[in-house]
N, C-alpha and C positions, 0 to 999 in steps of 0.2 A: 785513251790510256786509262785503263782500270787502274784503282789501287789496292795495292795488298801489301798488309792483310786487313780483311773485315773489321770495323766497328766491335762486332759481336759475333764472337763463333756459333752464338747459340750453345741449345743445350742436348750432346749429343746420344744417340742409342746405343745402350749399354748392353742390349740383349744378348750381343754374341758378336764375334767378329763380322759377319757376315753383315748381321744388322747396323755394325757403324761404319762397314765400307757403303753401304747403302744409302743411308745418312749422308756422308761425307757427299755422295756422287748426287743426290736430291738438291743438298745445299748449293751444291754448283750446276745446275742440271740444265741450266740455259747455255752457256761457254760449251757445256759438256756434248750438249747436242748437236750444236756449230762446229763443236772438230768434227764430231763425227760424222758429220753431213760432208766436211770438208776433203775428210780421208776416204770417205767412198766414192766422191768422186775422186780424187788419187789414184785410187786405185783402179777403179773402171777404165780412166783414159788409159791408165797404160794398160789394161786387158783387150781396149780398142786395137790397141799401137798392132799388134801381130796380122789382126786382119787388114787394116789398112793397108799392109806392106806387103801380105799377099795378093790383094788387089790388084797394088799396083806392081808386082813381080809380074804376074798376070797380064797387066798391061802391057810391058815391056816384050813379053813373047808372043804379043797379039799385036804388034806395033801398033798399036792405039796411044797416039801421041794426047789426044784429047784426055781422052780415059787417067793416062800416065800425071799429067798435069792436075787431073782434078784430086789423083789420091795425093797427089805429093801436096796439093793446099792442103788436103784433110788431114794429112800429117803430121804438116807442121802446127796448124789447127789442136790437135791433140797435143804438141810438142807444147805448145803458149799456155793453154789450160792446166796441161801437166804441172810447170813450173808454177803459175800461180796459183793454184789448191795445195801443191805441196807448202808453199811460204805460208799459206793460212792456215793449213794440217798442222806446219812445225809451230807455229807460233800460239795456236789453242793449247796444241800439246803442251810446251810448257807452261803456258797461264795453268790450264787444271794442275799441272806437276806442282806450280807452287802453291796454288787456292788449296789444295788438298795438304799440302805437306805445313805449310802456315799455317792453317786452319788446327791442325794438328799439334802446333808448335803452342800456339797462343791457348788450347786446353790442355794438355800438359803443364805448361808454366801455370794457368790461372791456379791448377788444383795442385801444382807445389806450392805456389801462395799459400792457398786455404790450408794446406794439411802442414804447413811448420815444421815444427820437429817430429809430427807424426811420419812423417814421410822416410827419414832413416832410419827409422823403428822396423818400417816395416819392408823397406826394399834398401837394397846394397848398392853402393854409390856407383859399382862397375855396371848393373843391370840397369840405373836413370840413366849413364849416359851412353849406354848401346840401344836406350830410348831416343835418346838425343842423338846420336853417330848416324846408326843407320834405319831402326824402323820408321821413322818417321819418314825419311827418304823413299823406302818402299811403301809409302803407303801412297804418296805422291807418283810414284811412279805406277801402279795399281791403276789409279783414273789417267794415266798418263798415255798407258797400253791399253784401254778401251777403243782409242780413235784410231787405230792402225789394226787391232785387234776386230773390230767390228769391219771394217772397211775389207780387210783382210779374204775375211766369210762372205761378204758380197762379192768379193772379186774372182774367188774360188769357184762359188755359186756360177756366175756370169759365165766365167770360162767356162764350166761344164757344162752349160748350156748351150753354147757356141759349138762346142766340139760335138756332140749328139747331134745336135741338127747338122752339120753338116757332115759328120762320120759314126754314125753309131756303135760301132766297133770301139773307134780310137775314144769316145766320150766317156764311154763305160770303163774304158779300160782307166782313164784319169777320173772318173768318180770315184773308181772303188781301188784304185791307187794312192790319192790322197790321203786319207784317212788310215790306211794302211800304214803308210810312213810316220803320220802321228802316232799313230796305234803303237809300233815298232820303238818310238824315239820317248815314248812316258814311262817304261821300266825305267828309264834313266833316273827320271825328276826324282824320285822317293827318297830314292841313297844320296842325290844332291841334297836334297832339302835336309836330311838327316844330319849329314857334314857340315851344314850348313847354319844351323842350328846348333851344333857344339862348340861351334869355331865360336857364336856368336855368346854363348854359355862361355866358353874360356875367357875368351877378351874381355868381358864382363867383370869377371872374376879378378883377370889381370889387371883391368883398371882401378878397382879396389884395394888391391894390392898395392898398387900406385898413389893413391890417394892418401890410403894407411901410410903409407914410408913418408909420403911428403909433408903430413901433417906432425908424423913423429918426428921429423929427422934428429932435430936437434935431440931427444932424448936419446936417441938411437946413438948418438954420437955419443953421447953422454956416457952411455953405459957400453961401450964398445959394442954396438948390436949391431951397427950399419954395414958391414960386412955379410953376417950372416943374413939379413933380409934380402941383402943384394943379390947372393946367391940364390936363396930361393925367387927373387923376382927374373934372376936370369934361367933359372929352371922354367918357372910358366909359361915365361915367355917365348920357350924354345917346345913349349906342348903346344904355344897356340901357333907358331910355326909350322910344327907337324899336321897338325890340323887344317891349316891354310893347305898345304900338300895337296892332304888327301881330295878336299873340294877343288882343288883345284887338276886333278886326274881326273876326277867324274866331269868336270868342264870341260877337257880337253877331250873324253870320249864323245859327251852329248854336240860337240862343235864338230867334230868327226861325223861323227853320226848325220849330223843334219848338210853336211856334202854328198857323202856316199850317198845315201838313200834317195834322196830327188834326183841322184847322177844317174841311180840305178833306172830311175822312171824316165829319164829323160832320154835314154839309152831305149829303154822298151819301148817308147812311145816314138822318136827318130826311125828306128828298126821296120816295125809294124807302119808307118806311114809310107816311109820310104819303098818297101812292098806292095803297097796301096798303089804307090804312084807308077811302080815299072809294070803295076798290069793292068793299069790306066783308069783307076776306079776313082782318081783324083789328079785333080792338074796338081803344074809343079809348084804354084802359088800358095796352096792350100796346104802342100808336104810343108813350106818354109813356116808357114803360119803355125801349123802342128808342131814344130821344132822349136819355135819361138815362144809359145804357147808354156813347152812343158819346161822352158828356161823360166818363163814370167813366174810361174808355180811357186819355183825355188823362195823367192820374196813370201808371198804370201803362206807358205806351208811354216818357215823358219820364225814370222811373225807368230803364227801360233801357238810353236811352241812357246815364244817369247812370254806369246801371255799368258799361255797356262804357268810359267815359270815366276813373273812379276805379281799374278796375279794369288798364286801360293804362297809367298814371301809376304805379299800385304795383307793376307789372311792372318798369318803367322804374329807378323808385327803389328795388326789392329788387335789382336790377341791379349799383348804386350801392353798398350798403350791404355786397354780396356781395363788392366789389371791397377794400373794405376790410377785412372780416373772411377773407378768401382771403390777405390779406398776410403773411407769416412774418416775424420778428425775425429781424433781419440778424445779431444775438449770442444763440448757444445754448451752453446749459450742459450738462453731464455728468454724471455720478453718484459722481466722484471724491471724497476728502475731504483735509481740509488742518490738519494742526495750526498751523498761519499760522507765522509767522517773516518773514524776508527778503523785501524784494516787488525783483524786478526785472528789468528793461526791456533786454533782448539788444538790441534795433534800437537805441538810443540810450545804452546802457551805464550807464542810470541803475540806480541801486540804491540802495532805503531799507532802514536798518536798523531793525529792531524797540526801540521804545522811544526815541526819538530825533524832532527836530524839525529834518526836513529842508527847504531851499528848493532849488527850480530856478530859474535864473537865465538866461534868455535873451533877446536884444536883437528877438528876434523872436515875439510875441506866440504865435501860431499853433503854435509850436516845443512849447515849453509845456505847450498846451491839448493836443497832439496825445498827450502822453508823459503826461499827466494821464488821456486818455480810454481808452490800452491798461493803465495800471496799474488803473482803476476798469473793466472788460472791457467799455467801450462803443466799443471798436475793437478789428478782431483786433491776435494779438501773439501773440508766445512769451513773454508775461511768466510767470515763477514765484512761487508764495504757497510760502514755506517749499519742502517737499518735492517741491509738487506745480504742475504746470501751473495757469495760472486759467484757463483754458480747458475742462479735465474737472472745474470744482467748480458744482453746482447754481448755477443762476444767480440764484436767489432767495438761497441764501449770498451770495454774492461782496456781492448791492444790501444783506446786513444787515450785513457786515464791513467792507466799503472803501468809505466814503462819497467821493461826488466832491461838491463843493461851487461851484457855479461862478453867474457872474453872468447865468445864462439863467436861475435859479431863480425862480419866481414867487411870489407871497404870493398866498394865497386866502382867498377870503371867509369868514367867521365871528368866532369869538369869537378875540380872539388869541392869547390862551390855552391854547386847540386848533392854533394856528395855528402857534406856538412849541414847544409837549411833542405832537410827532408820533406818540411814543409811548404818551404816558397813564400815564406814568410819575411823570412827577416832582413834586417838592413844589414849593410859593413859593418856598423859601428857595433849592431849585436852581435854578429859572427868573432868576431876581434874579441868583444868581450868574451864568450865561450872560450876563444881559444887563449885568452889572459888565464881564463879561469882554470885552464887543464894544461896551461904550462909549454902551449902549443903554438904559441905566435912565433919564435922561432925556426918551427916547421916550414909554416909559410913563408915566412921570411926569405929563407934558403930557395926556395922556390925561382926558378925565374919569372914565369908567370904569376904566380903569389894565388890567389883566391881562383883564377881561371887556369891554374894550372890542369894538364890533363893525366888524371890516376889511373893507373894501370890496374889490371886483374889483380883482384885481391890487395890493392895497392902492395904489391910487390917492391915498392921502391922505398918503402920505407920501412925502418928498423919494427921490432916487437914493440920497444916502447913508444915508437912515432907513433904508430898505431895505435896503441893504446890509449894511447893521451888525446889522438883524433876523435876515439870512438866516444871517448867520453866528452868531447867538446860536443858532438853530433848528439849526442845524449841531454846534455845542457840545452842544446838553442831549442829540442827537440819541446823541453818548459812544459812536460808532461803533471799530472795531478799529483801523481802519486812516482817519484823515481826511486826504480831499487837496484843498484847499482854491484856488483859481485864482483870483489879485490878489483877492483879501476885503477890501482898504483903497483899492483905486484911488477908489474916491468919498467918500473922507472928507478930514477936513483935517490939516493934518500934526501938529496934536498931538493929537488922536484917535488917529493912526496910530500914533503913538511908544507910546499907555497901552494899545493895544491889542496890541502887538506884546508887550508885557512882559509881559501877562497870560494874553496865547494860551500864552505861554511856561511858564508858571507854570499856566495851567488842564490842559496836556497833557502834564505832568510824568509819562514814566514810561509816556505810550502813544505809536504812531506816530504823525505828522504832515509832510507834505508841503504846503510853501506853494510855490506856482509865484507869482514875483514880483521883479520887479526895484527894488524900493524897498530903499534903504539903512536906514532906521528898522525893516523886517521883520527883515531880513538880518541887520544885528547883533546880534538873538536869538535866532538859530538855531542847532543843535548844530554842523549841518555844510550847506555851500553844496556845490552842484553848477553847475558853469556849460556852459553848452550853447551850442554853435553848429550852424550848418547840420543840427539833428536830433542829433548826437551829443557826448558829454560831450568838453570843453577841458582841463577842471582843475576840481578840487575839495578842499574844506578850510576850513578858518575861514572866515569876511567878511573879515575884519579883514589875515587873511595873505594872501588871494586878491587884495587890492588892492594889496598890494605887491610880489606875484611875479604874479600875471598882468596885463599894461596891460588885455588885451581883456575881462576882466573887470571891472578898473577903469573901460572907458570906457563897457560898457554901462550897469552901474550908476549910475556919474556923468553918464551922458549927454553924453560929453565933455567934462566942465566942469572947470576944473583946480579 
């Protein structure tokens, strides 16, 4: 029993599609060559099967009881091989289907890792998961269709070897028959792949669309818009219906096609044998072989096109999959180091002092998020960590030191347990304390499994503010250097806010923290306010004093309210 997937995908060839199906088929090149060994023999035995059975038709009209016996062992002989190369043929095929399609799954993901938020910058969330749907799948099935595809070509070969030497006529007429029928049946593939390709462009799109609504809805509701997006998602969804159609009409002729055409051959080749044999140029053993012959064809001619067809598609989608792993991280790190200290923000003049529970205060949300994302290095900057640039500190330091904490964060599926100590670090009694601290022992509580409960997608089963308060517990136990947290209570309610403000206060005694937030319940348990306007610092100092010497301070916070 192999296991998959690999340890290590390796690092694959970016040069072109061609060159990482290549890649891909190298990495697995042992299993690879074992089907293929496996499918040609597959294929051969039942190329054998026709002459056998003319043999022994032959027999039969020569009453050679001896003769009769020995083909019907070699028959069944071919019949026992058959079946077993085939269970070895099916069973590599799918090992390569999944080595290849896994292989592909685990670079993908690694270089969503790496690339973060650069990744929806740069690709639409409908075209990641028509990476995820279906290229992937055809890239698996690409090394899947090599051992039935190559085995395929041998057996074609074989027969028209068989039939030349025994009919020169009938041999030539199925060499340059074959090929023919391919020849006839690849005008098709172009306008398939075409259709096929837009469908997978729409869906793409559609998904997107999908994504967008599901992530808005509640605004959408809000502002009575959910309606109209529904229509227009009921509109795409009915282009990429159409679209399904039309590939699926070019389907339904190339599946046409590939009956007719070998009927047509097997007909000419019946015809002209059959001729052969009323004026005696061949016994009747050798016509049935000839008939059985251009039936056998039918398999391996349809295989062909199979692969030129699996084998365009994982062109397409190694294409795909190159586009993505070709992306760089828009944030590169250095080799510099940092005894940490001071973090601070020259474009905005913010500056957190080490050991201390700072807020940023601005009437402009965005303001915030943006001074939150060059202090955590997911935007450039000239910010400084202590001595040194965060720009020359490995990048892998900067994500273990200065956690950014904000409400894009997701909850993922498992045990929650896992879901909360990121690390694998902590005890109960720590976990319990995080979620004391964010107001979230409750949560679990409710739970019937409690800490091993198991979390759904996106933990879907819990409120905005469940969530909210989780991420921020997952955040706490996380006991990063530097935590910068962005609105962590906008979805709770206000006396939640106030037990949690006290305790964030009292859980980060003594290490950094930055809350970006305009709530007055944060604010007045914070060491020191920073208030920002237009991108850059106003005034900073207590809560408490900043409401009495700065109005514009006062009025963000209060919201104008006297």
């Amino acid at each position: 029993m192999r296991s998959l997937p690999e340890a290590d995908p390796g690092l694959p060839d970016l040069r072109g599609p061609l060159r990482f199906l290549w890649w891909n088929a190298r990495r697995q090149g042992g299993p690879l060559l074992v089907g293929i060994g496996y499918a040609i023999l597959w294929w051969l035995v039942q190329a054998l099967m026709p002459a056998a059975l003319g043999q022994g038709i032959e027999a039969v009209t020569a009453k050679d009881t001896g003769a009769l016996l020995l083909w019907s062992a070699v028959l069944l002989g071919l019949g026992l091989v058959q079946a077993l190369a085939g269970i070895m043929r099916h069973r590599m095929a799918v090992y390569n289907w999944l080595a290849a399609a896994y292989r592909t799954v685990q670079l993908t993901t690694r270089q969503s890792a790496r690339l973060g938020a650069t990744l929806p910058k740069r690709l639409s969330t409908g075209e990641v998961v028509s990476v995820g749907n279906s290229d992937i799948a055809h890239i698996g099935s690409s090394m899947d269709i090599l051992l039935r595809g190559t085995g395929a070509v041998v057996a074609i070969v074989t027969v028209t070897v068989i039939l030349i030497s025994t009919s020169l006529p009938l041999g030539l007429l199925v060499l340059f028959g074959v090929p023919l029928m391919a020849v006839a049946v690849g005008p098709l593939l172009r306008p398939l792949h075409r259709r096929q390709r837009h469908q997978r462009e729409l869906t793409g799109e559609l998904s997107t669309r999908a994504a967008d609504i599901v992530a808005g809805l509640r605004v959408l509701r809000g502002i009575g818009g959910e309606q109209v997006f529904s229509e227009r998602y009921r509109d795409e969804s009915q282009r990429v219906r159409h679209a399904g159609v039309r590939v699926a009409t070019i389907e339904s002729v190339l599946e046409g096609a590939q009956i007719v055409l070998p009927g047509l051959l097997i007909a000419v080749v019946t015809g002209v044998g059959a001729s052969f044999a009323v004026a005696g140029q061949i016994p009747t053993g050798q016509l049935v072989a000839f008939y059985l012959y251009a039936v056998f064809l039918i398999g391996p001619m349809r295989t062909l096109t199979e692969a030129a067809d699996k084998l365009t598609k994982g062109h397409v989608a190694a294409g795909r999959v190159i586009r993505i792993l070709s992306i760089d991280p828009e944030m590169a790190g250095g080799s510099g180091q940092s005894k940490g200290g001071v973090l601070r923000d020259p474009a905005s003049g913010v500056t957190v002092r080490p050991g201390t529970l700072t807020a940023v205060a601005s009437g402009v949300p965005d303001e915030a998020i943006a001074i939150a994302d060059r202090l955590g290095r997911y935007a450039d900057g000239d910010v400084t960590f202590g001595d040194a640039e965060l720009s020359t500190l490995p990048l892998a330091e900067v994500r273990s030191r200065i956690l950014v904490a904000d409400n894009g964060a997701r909850l993922f599926n498992g045990r929650l347990r896992d879901e909360l100590d990121i690390r694998g670090e902590a005890t109960d009694d720590e976990i319990w304390q995080a979620l004391d601290t964010a107001c979230a022992t409750d949560i679990v509580e409710a739970l019937p499994d409690g800490l091993d409960a198991e979390v759904s997608e996106a933990g879907r089963e819990f409120s905005g503010g469940q969530q909210q308060r989780l991420r921020l517990a997952r955040a706490l136990l996380a006991d990063p250097e530097v935590l910068i947290l962005v609105e962590p209570t906008s979805a709770v309610d206000a006396h939640s806010e106030a037990r949690i403000a006290e305790r964030l206060a009292k859980a980060r005694a003594g290490r950094t923290t930055l809350v970006c937030t305009t709530s007055p319940l944060v604010l007045d348990h914070t060491d020191h306010v920073i208030h920002v306007h237009d991108g850059r610092v106003r005034a900073e100092g207590p809560h408490r004093r900043l409401l009495d010497s700065s109005p514009d301070y006062a009025a963000t916070v209060t919201r104008g309210e006297d």
